[in-house]
N, CA, C and O of each residue as an XYZ file, in Angstrom:
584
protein
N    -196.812    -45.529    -86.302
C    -195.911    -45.819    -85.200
C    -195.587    -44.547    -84.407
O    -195.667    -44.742    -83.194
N    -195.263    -43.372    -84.733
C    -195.077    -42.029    -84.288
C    -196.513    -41.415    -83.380
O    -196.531    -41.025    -82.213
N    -197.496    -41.480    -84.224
C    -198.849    -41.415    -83.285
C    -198.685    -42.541    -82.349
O    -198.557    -41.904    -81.303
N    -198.622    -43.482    -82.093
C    -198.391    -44.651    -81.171
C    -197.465    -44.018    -79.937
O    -197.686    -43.790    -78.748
N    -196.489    -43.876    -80.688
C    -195.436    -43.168    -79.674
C    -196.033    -42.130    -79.051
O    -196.001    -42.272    -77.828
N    -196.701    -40.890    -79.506
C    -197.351    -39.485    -79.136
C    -198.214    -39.861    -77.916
O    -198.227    -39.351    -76.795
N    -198.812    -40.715    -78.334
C    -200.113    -41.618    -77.432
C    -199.733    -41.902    -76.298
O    -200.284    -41.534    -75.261
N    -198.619    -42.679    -76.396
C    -197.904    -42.953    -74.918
C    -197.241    -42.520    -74.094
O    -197.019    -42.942    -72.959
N    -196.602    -40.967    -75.018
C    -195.908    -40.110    -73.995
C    -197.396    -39.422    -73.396
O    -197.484    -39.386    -72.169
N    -198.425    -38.941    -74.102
C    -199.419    -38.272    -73.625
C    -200.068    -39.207    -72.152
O    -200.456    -38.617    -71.144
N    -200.078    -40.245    -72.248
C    -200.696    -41.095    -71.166
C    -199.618    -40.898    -70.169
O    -199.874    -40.200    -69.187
N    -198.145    -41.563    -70.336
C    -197.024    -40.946    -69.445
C    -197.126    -39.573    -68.801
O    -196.632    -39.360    -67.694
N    -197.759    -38.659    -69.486
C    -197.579    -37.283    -68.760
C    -199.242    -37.511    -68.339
O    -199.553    -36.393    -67.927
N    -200.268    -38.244    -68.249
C    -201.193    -37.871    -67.629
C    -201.321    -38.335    -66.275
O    -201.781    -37.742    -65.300
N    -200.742    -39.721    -66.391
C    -200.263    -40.296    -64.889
C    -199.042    -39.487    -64.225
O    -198.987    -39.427    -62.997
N    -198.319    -39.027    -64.809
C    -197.040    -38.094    -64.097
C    -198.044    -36.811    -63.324
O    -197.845    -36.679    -62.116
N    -198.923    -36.034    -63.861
C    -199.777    -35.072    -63.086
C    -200.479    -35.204    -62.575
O    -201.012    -34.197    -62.109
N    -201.093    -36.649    -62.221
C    -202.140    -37.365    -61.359
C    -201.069    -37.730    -60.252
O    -201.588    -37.800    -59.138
N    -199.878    -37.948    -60.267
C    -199.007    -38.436    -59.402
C    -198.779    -37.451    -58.280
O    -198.852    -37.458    -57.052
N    -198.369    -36.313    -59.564
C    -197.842    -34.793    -58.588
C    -198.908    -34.374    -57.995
O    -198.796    -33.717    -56.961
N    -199.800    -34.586    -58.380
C    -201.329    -34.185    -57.693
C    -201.608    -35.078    -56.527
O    -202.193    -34.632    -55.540
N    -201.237    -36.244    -56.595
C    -201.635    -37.346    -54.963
C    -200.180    -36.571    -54.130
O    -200.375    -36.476    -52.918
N    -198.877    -36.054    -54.571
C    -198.148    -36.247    -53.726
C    -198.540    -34.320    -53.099
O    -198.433    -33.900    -51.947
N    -198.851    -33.773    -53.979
C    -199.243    -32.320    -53.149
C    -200.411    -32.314    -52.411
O    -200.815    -31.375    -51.725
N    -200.999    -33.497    -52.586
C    -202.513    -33.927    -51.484
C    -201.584    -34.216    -50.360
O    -201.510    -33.422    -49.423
N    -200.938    -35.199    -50.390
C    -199.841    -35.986    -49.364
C    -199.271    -34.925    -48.284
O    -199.318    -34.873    -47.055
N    -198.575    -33.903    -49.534
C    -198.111    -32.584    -48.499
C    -199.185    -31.931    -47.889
O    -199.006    -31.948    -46.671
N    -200.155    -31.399    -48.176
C    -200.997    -30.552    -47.577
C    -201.757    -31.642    -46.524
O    -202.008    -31.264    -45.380
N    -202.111    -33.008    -46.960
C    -202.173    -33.479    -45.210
C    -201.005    -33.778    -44.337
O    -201.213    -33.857    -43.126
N    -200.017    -33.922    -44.717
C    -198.907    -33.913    -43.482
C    -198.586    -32.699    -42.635
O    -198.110    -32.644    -41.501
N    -199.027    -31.579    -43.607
C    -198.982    -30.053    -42.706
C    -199.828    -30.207    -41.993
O    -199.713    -30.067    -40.776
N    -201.391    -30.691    -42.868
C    -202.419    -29.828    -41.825
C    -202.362    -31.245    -40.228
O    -202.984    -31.150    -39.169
N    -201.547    -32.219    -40.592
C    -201.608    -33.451    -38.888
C    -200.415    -32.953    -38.326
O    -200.148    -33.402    -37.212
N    -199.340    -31.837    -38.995
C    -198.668    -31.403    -37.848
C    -197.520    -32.976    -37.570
O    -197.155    -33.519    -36.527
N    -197.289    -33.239    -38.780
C    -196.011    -34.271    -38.709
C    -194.898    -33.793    -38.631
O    -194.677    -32.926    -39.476
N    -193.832    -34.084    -37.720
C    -192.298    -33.593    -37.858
C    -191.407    -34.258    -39.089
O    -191.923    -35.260    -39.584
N    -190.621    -33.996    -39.436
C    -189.619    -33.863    -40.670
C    -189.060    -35.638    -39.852
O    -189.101    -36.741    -40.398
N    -188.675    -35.362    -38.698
C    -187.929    -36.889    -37.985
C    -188.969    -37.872    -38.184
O    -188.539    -38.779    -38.896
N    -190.288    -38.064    -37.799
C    -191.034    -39.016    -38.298
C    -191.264    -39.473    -39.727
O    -191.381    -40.607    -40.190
N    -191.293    -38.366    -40.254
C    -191.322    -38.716    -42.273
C    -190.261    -39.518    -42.317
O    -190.484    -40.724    -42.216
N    -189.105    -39.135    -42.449
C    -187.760    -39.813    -42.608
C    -187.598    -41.598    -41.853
O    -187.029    -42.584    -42.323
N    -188.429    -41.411    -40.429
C    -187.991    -42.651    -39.641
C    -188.953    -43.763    -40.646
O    -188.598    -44.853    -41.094
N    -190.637    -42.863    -40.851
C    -191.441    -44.152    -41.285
C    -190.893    -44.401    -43.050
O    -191.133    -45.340    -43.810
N    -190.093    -43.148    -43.263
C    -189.906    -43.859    -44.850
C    -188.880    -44.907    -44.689
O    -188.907    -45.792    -45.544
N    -187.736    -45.011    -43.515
C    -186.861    -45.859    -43.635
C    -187.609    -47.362    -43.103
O    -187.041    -48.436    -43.302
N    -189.010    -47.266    -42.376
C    -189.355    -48.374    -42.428
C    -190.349    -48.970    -43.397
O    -190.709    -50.145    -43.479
N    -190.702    -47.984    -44.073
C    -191.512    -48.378    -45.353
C    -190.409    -49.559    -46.161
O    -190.541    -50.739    -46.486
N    -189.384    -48.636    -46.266
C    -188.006    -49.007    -47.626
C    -187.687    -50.396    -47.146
O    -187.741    -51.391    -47.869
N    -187.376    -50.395    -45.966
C    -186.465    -51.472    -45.143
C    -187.362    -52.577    -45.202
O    -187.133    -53.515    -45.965
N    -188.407    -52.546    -44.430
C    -188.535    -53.427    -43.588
C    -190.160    -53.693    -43.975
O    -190.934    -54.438    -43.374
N    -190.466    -52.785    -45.267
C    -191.768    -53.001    -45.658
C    -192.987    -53.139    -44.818
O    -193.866    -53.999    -44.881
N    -192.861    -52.094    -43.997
C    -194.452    -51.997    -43.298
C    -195.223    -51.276    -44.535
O    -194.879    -50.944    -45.669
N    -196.381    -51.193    -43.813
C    -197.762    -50.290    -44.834
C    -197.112    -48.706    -44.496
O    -196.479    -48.319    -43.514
N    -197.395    -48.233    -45.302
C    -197.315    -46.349    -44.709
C    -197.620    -45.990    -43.030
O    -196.825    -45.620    -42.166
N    -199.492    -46.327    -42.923
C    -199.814    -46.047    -41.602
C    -198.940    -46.605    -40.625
O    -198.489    -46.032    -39.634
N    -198.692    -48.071    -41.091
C    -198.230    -48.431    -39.999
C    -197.198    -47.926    -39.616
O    -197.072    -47.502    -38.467
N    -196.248    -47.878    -40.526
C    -195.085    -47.272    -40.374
C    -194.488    -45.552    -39.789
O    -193.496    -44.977    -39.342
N    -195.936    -45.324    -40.196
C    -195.766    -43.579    -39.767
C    -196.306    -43.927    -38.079
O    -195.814    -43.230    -37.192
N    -197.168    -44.857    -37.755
C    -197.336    -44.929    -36.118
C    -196.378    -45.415    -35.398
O    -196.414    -45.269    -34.176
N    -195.430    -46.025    -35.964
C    -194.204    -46.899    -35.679
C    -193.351    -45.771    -35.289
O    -192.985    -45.515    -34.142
N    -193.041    -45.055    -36.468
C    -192.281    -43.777    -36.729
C    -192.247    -42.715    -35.341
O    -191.373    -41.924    -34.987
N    -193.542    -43.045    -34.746
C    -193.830    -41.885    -33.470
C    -193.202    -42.933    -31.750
O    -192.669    -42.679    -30.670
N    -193.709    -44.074    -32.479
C    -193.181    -44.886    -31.109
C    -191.616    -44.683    -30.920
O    -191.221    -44.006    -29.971
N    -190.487    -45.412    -32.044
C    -189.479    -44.720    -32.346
C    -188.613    -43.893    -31.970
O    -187.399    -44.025    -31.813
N    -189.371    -42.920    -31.812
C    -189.079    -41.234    -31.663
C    -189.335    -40.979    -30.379
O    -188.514    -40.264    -29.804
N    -190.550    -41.498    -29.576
C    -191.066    -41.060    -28.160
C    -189.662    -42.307    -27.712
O    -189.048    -41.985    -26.695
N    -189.228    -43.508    -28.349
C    -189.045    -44.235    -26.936
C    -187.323    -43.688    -26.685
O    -186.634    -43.614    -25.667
N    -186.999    -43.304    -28.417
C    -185.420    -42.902    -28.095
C    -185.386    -41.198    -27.789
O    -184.314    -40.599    -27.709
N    -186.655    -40.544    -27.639
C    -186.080    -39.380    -26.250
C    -186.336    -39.840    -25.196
O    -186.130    -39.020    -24.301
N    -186.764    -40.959    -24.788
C    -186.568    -41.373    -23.308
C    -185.284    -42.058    -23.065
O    -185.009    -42.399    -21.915
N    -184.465    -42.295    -24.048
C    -183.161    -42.741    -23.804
C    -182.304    -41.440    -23.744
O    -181.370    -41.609    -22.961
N    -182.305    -40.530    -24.155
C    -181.724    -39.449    -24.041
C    -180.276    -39.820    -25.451
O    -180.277    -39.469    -26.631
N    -179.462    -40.441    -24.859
C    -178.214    -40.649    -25.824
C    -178.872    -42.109    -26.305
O    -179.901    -42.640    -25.887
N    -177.885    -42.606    -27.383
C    -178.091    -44.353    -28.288
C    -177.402    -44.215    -29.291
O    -177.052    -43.248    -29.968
N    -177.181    -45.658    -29.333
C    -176.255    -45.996    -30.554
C    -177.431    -46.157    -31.694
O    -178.643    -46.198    -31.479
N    -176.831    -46.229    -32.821
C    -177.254    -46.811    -33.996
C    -178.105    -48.383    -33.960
O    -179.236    -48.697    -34.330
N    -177.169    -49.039    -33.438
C    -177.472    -50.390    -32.985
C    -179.119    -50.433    -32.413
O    -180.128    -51.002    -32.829
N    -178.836    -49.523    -31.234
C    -180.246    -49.241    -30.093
C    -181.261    -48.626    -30.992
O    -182.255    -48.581    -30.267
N    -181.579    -48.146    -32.099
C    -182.497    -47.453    -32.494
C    -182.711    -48.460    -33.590
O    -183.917    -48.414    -33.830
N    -182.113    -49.388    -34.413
C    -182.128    -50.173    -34.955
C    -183.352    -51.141    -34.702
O    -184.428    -51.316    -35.275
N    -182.465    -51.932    -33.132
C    -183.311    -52.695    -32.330
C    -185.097    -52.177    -31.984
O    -186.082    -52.916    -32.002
N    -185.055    -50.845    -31.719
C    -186.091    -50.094    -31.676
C    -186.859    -50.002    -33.151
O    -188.056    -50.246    -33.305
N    -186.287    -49.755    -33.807
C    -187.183    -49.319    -35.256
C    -187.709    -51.139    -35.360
O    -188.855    -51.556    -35.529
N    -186.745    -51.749    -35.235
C    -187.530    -53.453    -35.565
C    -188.196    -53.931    -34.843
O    -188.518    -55.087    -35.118
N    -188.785    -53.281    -33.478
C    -189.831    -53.946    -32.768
C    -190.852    -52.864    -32.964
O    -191.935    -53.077    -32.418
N    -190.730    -51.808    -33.598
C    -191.938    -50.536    -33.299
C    -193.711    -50.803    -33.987
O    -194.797    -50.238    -33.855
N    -193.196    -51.944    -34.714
C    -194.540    -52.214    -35.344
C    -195.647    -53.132    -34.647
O    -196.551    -53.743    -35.215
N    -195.275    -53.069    -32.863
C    -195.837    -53.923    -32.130
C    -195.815    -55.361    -32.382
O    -196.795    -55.936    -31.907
N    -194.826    -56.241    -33.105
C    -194.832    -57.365    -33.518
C    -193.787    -58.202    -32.332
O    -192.559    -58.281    -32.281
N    -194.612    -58.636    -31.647
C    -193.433    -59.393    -30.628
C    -192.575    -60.335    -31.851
O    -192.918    -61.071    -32.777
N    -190.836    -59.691    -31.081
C    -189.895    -61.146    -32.334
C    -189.305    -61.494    -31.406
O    -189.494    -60.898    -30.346
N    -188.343    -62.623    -31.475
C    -187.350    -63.113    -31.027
C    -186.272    -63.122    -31.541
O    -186.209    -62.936    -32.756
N    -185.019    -63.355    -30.733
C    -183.431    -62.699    -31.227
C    -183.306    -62.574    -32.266
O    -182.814    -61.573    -32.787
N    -183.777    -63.695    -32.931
C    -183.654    -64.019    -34.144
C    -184.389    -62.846    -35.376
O    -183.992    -61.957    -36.129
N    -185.214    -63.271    -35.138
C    -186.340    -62.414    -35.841
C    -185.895    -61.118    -35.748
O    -185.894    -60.520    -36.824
N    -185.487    -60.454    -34.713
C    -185.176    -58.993    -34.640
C    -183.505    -58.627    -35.491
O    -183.232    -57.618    -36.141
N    -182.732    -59.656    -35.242
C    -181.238    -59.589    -35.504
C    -181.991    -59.725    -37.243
O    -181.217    -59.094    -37.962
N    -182.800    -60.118    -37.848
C    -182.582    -60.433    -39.249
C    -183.079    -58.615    -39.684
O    -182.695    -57.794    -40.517
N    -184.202    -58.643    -38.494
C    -184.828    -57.074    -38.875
C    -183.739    -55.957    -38.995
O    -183.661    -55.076    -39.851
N    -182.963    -56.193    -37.989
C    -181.960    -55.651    -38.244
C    -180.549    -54.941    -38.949
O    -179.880    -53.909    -38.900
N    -180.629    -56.733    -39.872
C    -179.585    -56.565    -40.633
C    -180.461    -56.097    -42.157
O    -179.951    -56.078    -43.277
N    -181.642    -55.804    -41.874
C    -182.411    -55.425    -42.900
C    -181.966    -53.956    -43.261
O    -181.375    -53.550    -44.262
N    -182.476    -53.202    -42.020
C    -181.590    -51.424    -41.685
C    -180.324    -51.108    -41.979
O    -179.945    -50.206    -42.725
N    -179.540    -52.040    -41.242
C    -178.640    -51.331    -41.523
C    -177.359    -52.111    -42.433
O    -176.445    -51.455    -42.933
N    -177.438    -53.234    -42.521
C    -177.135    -54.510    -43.589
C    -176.218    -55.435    -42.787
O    -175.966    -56.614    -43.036
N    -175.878    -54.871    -42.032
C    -174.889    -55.936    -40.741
C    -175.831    -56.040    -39.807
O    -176.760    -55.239    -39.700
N    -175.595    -57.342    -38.846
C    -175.584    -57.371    -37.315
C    -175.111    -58.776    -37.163
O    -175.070    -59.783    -37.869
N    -174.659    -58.321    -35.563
C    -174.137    -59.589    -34.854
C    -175.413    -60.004    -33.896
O    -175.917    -59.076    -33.262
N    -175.890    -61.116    -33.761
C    -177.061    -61.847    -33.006
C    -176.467    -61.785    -31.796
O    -177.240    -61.660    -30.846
N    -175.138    -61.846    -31.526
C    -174.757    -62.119    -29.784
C    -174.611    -60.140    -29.408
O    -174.899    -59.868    -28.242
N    -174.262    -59.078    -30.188
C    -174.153    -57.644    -29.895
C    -175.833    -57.225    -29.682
O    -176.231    -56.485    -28.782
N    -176.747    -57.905    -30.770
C    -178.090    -57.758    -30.934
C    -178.853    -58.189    -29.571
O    -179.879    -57.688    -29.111
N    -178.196    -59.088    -29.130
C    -179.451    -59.973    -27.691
C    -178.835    -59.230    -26.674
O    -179.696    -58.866    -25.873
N    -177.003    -58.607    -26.166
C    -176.841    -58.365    -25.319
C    -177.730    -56.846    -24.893
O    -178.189    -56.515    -23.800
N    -177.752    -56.119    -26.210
C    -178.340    -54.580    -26.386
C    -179.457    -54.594    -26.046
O    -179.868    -53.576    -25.490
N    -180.379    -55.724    -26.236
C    -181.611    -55.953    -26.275
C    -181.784    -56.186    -24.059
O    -182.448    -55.684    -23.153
N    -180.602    -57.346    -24.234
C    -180.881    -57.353    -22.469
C    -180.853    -55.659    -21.553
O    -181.521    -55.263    -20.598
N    -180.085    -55.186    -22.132
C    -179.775    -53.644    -21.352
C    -181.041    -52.585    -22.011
O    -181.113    -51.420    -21.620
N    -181.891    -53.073    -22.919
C    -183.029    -52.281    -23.422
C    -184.363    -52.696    -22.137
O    -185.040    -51.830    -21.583
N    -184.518    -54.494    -21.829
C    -185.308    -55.325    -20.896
C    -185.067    -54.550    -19.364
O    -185.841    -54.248    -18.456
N    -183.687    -54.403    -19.553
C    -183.257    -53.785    -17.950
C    -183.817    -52.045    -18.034
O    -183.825    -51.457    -16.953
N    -184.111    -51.533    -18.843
C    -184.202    -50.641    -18.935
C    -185.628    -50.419    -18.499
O    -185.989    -49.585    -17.668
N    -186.324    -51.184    -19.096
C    -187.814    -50.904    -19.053
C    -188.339    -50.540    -20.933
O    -189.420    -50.606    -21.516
N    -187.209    -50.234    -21.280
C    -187.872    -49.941    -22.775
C    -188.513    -51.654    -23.625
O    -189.623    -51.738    -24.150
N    -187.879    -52.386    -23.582
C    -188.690    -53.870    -23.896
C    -189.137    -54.331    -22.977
O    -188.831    -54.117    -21.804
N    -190.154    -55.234    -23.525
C    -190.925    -56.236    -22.388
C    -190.612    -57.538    -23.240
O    -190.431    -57.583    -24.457
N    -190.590    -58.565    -22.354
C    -190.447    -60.305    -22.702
C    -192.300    -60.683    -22.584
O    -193.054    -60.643    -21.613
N    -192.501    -60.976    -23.768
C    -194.001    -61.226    -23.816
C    -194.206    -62.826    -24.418
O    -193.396    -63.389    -25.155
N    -195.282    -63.317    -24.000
C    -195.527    -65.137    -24.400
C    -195.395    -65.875    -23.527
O    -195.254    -65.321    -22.437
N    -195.377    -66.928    -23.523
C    -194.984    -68.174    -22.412
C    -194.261    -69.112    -23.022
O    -194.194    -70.216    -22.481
N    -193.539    -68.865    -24.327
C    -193.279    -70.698    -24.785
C    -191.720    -70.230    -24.750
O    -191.207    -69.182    -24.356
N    -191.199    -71.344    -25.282
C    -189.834    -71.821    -24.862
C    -188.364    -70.971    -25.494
O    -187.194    -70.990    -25.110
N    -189.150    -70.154    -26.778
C    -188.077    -69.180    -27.385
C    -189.445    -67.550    -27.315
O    -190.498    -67.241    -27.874
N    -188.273    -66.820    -25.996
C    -188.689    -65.652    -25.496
C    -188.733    -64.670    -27.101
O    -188.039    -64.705    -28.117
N    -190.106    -63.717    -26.600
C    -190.532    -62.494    -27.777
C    -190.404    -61.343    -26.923
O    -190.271    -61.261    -25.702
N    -190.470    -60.498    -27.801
C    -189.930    -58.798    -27.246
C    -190.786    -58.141    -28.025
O    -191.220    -58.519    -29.113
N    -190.997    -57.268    -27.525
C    -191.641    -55.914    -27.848
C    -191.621    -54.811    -27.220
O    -191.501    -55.011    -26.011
N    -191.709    -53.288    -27.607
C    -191.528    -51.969    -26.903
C    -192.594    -52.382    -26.208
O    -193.448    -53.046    -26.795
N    -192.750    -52.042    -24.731
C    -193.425    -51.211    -23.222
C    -194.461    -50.500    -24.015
O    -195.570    -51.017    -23.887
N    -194.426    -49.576    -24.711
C    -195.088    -48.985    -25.386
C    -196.689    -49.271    -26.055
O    -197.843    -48.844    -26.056
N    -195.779    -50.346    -26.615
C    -196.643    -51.254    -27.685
C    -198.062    -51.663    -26.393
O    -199.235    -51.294    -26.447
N    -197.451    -52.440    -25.440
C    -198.010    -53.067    -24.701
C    -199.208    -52.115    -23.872
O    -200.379    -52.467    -23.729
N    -198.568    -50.739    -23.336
C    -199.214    -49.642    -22.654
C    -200.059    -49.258    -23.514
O    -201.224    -49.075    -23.163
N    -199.702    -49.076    -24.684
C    -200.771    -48.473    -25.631
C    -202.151    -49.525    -26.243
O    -203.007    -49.121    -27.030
N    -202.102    -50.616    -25.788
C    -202.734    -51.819    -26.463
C    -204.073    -51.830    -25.732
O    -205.160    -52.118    -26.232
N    -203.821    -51.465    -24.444
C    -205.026    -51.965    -23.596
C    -205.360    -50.480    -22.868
O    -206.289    -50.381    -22.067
């Protein structure tokens, strides 16, 4: 039983240095692509949250980031709304208000659609589809697509 035990801490520590070994691979490519510290952080909160893939989330992570320095100032709320459409997924109120309360664990659907109208007026969302309950997505998404 003691060899049993030995056995399994030895396997425990062989996957623990295969681990530290993928995550110092991890570091030395995030240096050598020249990632900022604000994108790591944005795509891990959408990894955690809202369960995108890594990539996706680290391309998300840059949309994000480019669309709220074009806002200059924003609430919490506004970057929220932003982090839940960045994965190019047209949603609707709905869909986004749940994404929402995913981040940050509250939202109101009527604070969520009005923010969203002053994001449309902005130019930062677009109203995309034709059917009867309107979808949104970043400008971005759309510019970058075609």
């Amino acid at each position: 039983m003691e060899e049993d035990l030995y056995e399994k801490l030895e396997r425990l520590e062989r996957l623990l240095l295969k681990l530290l070994n993928r995550v110092n691979e991890l570091e030395k490519l995030i240096n050598r692509l020249n990632i900022d510290e604000s994108s790591i952080e944005t795509a891990v909160r959408l990894i955690s949250r809202l369960s995108l893939p890594a990539l996706t989330a680290l391309e998300a992570s840059h949309r994000v980031i480019h669309v709220l320095a074009t806002l200059g100032r924003y609430s919490s709320l506004t970057r929220n709304i932003v982090e839940s459409l960045s994965d190019c997924n047209p949603r609707n109120v709905s869909e986004i208000t749940r994404a929402v309360k995913m981040l940050r664990g509250t939202s109101s659907r009527s604070a969520i659609r009005n923010r969203l109208m002053e994001l449309l007026e902005l130019g930062i969302v677009v109203r995309v589809g034709s059917g009867k309950i309107a979808k949104y997505t970043l400008r971005s998404c759309i510019e970058n697509s075609g």
